[in-house]
N, CA and C of each residue as an Amber inpcrd file, in Angstrom:
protein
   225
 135.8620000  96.7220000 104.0280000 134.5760000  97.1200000 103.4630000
 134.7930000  98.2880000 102.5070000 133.8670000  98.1220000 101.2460000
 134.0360000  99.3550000 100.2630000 133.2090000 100.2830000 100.6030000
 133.3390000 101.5620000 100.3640000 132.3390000 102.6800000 100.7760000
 131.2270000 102.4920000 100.3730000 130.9230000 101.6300000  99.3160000
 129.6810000 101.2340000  99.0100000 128.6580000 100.1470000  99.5800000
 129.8860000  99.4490000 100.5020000 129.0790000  98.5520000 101.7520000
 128.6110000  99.6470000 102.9690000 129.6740000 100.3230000 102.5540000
 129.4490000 100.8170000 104.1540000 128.3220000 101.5680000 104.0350000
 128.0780000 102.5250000 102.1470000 126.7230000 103.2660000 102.0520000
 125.6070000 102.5530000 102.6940000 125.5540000 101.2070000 101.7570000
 124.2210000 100.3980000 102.2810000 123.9940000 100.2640000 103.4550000
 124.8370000  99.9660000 104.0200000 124.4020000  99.5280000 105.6680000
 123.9470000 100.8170000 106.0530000 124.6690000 102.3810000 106.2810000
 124.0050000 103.0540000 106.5970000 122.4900000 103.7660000 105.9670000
 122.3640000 103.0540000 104.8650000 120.6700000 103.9380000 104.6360000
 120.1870000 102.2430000 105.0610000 120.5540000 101.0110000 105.0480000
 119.3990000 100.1200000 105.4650000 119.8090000 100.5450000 106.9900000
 119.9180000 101.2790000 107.7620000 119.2680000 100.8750000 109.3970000
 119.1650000 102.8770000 109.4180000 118.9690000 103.4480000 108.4510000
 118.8850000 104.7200000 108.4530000 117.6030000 104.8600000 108.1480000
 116.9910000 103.8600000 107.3820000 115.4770000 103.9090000 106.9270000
 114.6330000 104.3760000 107.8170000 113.2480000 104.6630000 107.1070000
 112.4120000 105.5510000 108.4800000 111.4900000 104.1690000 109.3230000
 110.9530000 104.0350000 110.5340000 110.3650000 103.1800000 110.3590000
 109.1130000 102.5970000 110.1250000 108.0670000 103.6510000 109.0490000
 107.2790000 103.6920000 109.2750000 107.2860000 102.6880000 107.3770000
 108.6890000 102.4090000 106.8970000 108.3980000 101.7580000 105.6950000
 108.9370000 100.0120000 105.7830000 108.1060000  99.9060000 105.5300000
 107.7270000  98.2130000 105.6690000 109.0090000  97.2630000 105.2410000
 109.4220000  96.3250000 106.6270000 110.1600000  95.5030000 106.2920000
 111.8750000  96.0740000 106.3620000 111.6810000  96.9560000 106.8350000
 113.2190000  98.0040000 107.1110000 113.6930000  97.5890000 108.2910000
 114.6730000  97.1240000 108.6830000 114.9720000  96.8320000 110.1120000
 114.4650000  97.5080000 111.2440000 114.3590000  98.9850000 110.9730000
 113.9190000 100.0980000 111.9050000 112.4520000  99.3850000 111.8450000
 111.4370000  98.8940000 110.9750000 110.3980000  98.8440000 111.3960000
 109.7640000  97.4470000 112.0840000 110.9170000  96.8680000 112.1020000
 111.1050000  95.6370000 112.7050000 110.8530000  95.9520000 114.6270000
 112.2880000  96.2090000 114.5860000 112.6430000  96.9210000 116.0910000
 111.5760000  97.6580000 116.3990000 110.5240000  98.3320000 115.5210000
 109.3000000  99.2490000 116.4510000 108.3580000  98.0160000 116.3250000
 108.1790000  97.2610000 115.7140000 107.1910000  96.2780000 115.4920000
 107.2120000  95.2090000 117.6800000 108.7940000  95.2440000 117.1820000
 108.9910000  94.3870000 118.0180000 108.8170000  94.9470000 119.5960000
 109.4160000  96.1600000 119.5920000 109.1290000  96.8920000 120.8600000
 107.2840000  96.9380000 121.2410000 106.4770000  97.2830000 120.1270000
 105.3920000  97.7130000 120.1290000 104.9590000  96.2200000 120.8000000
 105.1310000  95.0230000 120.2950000 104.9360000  93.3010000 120.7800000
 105.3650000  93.3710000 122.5440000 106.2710000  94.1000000 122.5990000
 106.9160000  93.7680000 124.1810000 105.9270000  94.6300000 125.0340000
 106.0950000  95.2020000 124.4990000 104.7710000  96.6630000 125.5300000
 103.3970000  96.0580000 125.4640000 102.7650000  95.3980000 124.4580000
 101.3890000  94.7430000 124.4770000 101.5580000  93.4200000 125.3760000
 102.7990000  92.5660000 125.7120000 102.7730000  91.5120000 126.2890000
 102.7710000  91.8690000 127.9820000 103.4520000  93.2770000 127.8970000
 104.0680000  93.5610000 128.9520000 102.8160000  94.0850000 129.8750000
 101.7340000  94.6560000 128.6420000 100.1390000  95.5240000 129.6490000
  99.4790000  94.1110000 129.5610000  99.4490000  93.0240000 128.6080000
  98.5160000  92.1980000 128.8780000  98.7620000  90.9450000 129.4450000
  99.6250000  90.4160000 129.5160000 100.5470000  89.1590000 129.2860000
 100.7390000  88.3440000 128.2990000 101.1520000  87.2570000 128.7870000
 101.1710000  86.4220000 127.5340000 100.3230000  86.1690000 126.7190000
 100.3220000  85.8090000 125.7330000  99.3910000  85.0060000 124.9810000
  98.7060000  83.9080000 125.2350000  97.1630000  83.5290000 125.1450000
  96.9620000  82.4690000 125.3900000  96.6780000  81.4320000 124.2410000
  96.3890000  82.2110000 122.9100000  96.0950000  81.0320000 121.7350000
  96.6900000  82.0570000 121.0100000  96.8130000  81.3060000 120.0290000
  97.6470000  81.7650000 118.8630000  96.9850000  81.4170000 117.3530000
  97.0070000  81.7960000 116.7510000  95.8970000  81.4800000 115.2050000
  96.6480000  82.3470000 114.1550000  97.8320000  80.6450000 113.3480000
  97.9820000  81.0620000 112.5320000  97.9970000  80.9350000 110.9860000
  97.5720000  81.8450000 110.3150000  96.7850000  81.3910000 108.8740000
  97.7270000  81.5740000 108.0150000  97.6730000  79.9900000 106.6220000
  98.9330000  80.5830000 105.7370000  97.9460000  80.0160000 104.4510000
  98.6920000  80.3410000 103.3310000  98.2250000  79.6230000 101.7760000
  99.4580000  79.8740000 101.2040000  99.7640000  78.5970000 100.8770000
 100.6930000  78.4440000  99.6410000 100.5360000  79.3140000  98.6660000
 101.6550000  79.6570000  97.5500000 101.0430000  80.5970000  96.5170000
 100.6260000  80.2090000  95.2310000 100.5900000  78.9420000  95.2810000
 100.2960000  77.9180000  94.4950000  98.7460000  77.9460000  94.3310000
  98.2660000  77.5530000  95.4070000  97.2350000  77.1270000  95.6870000
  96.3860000  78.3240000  95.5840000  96.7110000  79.8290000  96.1900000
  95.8610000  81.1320000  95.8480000  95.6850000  81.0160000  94.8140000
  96.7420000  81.4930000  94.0550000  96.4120000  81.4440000  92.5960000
  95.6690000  80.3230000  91.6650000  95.5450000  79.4720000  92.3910000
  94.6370000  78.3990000  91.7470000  92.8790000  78.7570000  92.1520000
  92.3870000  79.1080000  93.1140000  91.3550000  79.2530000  93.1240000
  91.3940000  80.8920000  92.6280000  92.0230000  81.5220000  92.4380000
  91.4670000  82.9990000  92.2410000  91.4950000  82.8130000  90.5420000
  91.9100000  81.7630000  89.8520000  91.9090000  81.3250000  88.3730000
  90.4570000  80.3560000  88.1480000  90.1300000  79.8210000  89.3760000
  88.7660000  79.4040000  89.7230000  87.6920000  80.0770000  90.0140000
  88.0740000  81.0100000  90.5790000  86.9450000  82.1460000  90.7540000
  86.6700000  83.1420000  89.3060000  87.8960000  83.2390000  88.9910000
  87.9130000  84.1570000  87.9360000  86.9910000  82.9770000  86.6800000
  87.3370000  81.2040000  86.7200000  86.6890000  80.7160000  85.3530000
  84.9810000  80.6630000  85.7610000  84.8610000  80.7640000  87.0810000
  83.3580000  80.9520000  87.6330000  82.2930000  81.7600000  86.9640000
  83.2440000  83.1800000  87.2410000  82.5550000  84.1550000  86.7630000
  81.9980000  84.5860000  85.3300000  83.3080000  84.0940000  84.5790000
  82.9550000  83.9350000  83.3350000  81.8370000  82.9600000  83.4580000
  82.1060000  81.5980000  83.9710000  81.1860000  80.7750000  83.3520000
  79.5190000  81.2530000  83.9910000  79.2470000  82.0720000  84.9270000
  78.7020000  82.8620000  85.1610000  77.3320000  83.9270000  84.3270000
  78.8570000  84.5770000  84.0610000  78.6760000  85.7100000  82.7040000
  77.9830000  85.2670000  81.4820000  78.6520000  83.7320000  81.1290000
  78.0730000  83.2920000  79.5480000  76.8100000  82.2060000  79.2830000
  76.5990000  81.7750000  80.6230000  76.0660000  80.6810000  80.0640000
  74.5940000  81.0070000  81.1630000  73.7750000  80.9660000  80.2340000
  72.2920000  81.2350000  81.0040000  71.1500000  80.6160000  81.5280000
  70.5950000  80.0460000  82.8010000  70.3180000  78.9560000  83.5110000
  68.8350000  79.6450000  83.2950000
């Protein structure tokens, strides 16, 4: 390993963990998950929501031609 691997590795698990997506904030994420399973138990449903990014951006280009059409044209 070059000292410059070895830099990286030590500031990525040196990070603080309060910045998003850092391993450190992983491991508190994850601890914080074990302690909520651990006072409540398991889970009983689960609900989970996704959107393609395709598809956002298609209605927020829909919303956005709305508004205009909105804006210009008078009923």
């Amino acid at each position: 390993m070059s000292e410059e691997d070895i830099l990286k590795q030590i500031v990525k698990y040196k990070l603080f963990a309060n910045i998003l997506g850092t391993p450190q904030w992983h491991k508190t994420q994850l601890q914080d998950l074990l302690c909520m399973v651990e006072h409540f138990g398991m889970p009983q449903f689960f609900l989970t929501l996704t959107a393609d990014e395709t598809s956002f951006f298609q209605w927020k280009k829909l919303l956005t031609l709305k508004k205009l059409q909105n804006k210009y044209i008078h009923r």
